[in-house]
N, C-alpha and C positions, 0 to 999 in steps of 0.2 A: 504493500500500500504506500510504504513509504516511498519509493521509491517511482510509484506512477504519480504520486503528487509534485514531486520535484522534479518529473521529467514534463508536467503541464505545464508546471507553472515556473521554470527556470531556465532560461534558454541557453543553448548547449551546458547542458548542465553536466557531461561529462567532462568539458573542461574544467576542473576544479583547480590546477594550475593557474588558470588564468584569476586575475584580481578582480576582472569585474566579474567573473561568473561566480568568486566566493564572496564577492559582497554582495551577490543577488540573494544568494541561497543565506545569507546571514539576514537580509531584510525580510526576505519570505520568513524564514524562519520569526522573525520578529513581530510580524502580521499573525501566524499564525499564535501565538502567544497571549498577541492580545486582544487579539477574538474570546478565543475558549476561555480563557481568565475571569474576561469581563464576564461571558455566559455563567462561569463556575463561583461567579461573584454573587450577581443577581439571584442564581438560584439559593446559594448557601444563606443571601442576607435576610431573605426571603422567609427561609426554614428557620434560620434559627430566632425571628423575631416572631416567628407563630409557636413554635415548640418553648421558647423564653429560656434558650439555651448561649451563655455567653461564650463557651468553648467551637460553638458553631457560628456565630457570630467573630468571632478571633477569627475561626479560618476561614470566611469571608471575604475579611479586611486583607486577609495575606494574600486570598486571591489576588484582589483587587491591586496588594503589592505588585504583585507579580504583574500585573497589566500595566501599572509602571514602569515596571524594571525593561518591560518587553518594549515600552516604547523609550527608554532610554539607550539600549540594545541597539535597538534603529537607529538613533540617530548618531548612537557610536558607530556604527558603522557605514554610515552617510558620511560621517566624515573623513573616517579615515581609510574614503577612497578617493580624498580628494589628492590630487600629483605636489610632488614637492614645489618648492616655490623657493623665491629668495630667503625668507624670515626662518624655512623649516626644510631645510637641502637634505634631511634624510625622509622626508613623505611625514603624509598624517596619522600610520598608522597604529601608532599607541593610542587612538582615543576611544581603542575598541578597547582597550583593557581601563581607560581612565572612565567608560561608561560602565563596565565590571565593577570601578571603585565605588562610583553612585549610588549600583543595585544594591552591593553591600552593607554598606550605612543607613540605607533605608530598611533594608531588613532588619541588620541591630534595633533601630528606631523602635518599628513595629511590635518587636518583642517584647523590647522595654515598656510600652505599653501596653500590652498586652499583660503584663507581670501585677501591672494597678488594676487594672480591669478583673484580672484573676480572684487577685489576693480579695477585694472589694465583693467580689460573689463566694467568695470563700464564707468570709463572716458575715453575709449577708443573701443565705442561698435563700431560690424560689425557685419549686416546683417546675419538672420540664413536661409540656404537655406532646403527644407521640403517636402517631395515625400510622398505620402499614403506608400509607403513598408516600408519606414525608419521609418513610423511614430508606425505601425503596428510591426514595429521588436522591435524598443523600449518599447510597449504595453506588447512584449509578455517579455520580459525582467522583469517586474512588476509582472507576471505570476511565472517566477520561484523562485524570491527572496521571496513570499508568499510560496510556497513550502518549500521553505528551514527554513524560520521560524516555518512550522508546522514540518516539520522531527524535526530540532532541538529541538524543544519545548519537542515532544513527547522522544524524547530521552535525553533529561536535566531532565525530569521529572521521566523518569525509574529508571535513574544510579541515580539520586541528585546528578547533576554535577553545582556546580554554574559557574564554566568556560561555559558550553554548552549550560546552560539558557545564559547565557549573547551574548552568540553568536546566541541565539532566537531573541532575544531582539535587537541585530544590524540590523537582517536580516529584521525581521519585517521594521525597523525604515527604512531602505534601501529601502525599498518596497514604502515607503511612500515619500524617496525623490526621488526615480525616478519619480512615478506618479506627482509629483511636478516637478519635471524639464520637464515631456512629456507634461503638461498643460503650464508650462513656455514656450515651445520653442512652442507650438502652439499658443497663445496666442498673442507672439511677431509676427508669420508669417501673422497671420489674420490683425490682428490691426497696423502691424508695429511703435509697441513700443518697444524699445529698455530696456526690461526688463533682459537676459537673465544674466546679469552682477550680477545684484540684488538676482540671484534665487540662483546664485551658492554664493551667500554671506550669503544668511538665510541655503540653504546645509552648508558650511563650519562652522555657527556656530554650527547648529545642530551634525556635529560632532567632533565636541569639546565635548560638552554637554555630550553625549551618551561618549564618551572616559574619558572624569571625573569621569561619573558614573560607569564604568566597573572599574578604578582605583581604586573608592574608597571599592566596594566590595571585590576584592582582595587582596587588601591591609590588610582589616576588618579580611580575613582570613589568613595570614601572619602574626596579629599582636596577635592575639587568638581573635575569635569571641565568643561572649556567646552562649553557647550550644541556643538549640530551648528550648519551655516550655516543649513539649512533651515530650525531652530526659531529661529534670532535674525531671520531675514527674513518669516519669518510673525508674528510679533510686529509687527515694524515695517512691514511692508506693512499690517497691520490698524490701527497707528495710525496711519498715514498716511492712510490713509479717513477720518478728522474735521475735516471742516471748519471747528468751530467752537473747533480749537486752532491753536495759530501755531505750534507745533515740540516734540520735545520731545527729552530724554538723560538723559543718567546711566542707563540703564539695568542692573541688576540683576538676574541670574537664579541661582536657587535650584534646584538634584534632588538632590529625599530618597527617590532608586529611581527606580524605572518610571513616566513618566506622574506623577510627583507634581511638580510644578514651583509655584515663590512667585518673586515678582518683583515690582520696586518699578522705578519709573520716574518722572522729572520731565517732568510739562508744562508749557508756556508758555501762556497767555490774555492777553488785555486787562488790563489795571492796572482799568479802568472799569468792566469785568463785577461784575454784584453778584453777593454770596456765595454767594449759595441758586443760583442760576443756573450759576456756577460749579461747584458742590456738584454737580450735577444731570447735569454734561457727568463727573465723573470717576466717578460713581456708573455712570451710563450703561455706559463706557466697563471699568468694573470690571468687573461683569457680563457684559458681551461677553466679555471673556477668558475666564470663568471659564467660559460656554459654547458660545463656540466652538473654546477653543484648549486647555480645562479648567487654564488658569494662573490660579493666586491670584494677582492683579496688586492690589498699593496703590499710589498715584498720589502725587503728592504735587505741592504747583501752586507754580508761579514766574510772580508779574505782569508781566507789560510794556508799559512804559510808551510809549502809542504817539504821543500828543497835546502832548508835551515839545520845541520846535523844537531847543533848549537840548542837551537831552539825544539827540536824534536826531543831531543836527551833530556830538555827539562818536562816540558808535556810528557812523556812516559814516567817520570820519574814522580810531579806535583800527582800525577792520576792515580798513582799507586798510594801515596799518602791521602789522597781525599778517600781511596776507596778502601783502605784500612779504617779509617774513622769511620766511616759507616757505608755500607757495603750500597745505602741503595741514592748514596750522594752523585752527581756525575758536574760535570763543568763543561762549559762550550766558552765561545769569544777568547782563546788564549792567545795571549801575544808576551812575548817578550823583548822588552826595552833594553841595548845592549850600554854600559857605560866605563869608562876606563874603570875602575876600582870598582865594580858592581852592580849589578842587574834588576830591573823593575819588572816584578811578575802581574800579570792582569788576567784575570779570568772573571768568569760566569760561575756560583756555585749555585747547581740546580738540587734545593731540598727537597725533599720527601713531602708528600702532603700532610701526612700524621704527626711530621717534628713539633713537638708541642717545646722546644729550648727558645731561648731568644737570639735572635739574631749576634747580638754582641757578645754573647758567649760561644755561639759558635766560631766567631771569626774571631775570637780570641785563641781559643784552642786550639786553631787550625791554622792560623798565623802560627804559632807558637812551635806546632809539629814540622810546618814546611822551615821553620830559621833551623831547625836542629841540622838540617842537610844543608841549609843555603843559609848561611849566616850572617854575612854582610847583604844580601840583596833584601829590596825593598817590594811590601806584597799588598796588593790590591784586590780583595774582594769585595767580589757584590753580590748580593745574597736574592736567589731567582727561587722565590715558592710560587713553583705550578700547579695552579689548581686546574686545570684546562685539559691535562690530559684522561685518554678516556681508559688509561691502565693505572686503575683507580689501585 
């Protein structure tokens, strides 16, 4: 079903590739939200102001959240398909994750209110009144908020919209507090126990919950989230196929939204390679990212010096003392500075992601281990913790 609906109403909607066919399917998607919302509003506001149930009433209003959230949705993603410009040279599109921020605060809101509302019918319950149709419309109300969690799913899951999953993820949760307030308000009619105060109090904290956790995803992608493993080893499986580089690091990666990715990277060459030649392997190698992996990748190059006995004998030598200190150390950028009475060492020390020492104890003890061999020479580290790579 879902799938004949997105092929009415989305045009080439098997390009999901392309930006404007995932921002159709993100506005569709968003129309379709706040249709059924507002439907699942009116009816719930409906039932619970004839049954005189405040926990049906609460999940009314969160409907009705929702048919906000859906039109906030929209317009996040309205705009961030609008093309980059002078003021915003990497595109609009974080305003799909900074409309994610909006949903999320407005849920906390709701909750929070929801909590007086609660507490309020707590010490002040009244009788809920309960027909087979009213009980049977709110049943079927559970019916469509499962619906709506599988469209959204299956269409979070096409585009990789984390806005759209998370709006799976309410819908579902919403499913489950209806069925919880439809078993609440039956519960109390049978047994005339005056729970109904209670249900809409465990509803309101759940969405609090469920609104913290959409915040904090959002935010994660607002503040730069780490690439996946997938994308940092597809990078690096792709430079790893050049033969005519010797290694490379420091990598950088950059998402400004969906598929928008920039990323900067050092490689290593021959010290002896000529420039143009040079020029020609990152130029190469730019391009391929950009169409095979569609990342803006700028390169930026580090010689090495490979022809130096001099300078080889210390690199084998500094390598073996970093990797007695700890085995899962390594170093890149090595050069050495030659001087009549004494030598400048320079390197890259690449840590471990888990080193929990600090910085200046490291490179105090490690300075300390390299003067025991090189006594008079002068030693410069610079301390490179990669969290980027995908050999966690």
């Amino acid at each position: 079903m879902h799938k004949k609906l997105t092929a009415k109403f989305v045009e080439n909607h098997q390009k999901i590739e392309d930006d404007k066919v995932r921002n159709d399917y993100g506005i569709f998607t968003a129309l379709v939200g706040i249709i059924s919302n507002l439907i699942l509003f009116l009816i719930k506001i409906t039932l619970g102001l004839l049954i005189n149930s405040i926990s049906i009433l609460a999940d009314s209003l969160n409907n009705l959240v929702d048919s906000i959230s859906s039109i906030i949705t929209l317009v996040g993603f309205k705009l961030s398909a609008k093309p980059a410009d002078k003021d915003h040279p990497f595109g609009h599109a974080r305003y799909e994750s900074i409309s994610g921020l909006f949903v999320g605060i407005i849920v906390v809101y709701v909750g929070f209110e929801f909590i007086k509302a609660s507490i309020s019918k707590v010490f002040n319950p009244t009788p809920v009144q309960l027909t087979t149709p009213m009980l049977l419309l709110l049943f079927f109300t559970v019916l469509i908020k499962l619906w709506q969690y599988s469209f959204n799913n299956f269409i979070g899951k096409k585009i990789k919209s984390n806005v759209i999953l998370a709006t799976a993820v309410d819908s579902r949760n919403d499913s489950l507090i209806t069925l919880l307030v439809l078993l609440g308000v039956i519960f109390e009619y049978l047994f005339k126990l005056q729970v109904d105060g209670y249900v809409g109090l465990a509803l309101a904290i759940f969405i609090i919950v469920s609104g913290i956790t959409m915040l904090r995803e959002t935010v994660y992608d607002l503040l730069g989230r780490r690439p996946s493993n997938e994308k940092i080893k597809a990078i690096e499986d792709l430079l790893s196929t050049y033969t005519n580089i010797l290694g490379f690091h420091d990598l950088i990666i950059h998402q400004y939204g969906y598929n928008q990715y920039f990323a900067t990277v050092h490689i290593e060459v021959d010290a002896n390679l000529d420039l143009l030649e040079a020029h020609d392997i990152i130029n190469e190698i730019e391009n391929d990212f950009l169409e095979k992996l569609i990342i803006n990748m700028v390169i930026h190059l580090d010689p090495v010096v490979l022809d130096d006995p001099i300078n080889n004998a210390y690199w084998k030598a500094i390598n073996k003392i970093v990797k007695e200190y700890d085995s899962a150390y390594s170093l890149h950028d090595f050069r050495l500075i030659k001087h009549h009475n004494h030598n400048v060492i320079f390197f890259d020390l690449v840590v471990d992601q888990k080193e929990d020492r600090r910085d200046e104890i490291i490179l105090k003890e490690l300075k300390a281990k390299i003067n025991e061999v090189y006594v008079n020479d002068k030693i410069e580290i610079v301390i490179d913790r990669n969290y980027l790579s995908a050999r966690r």
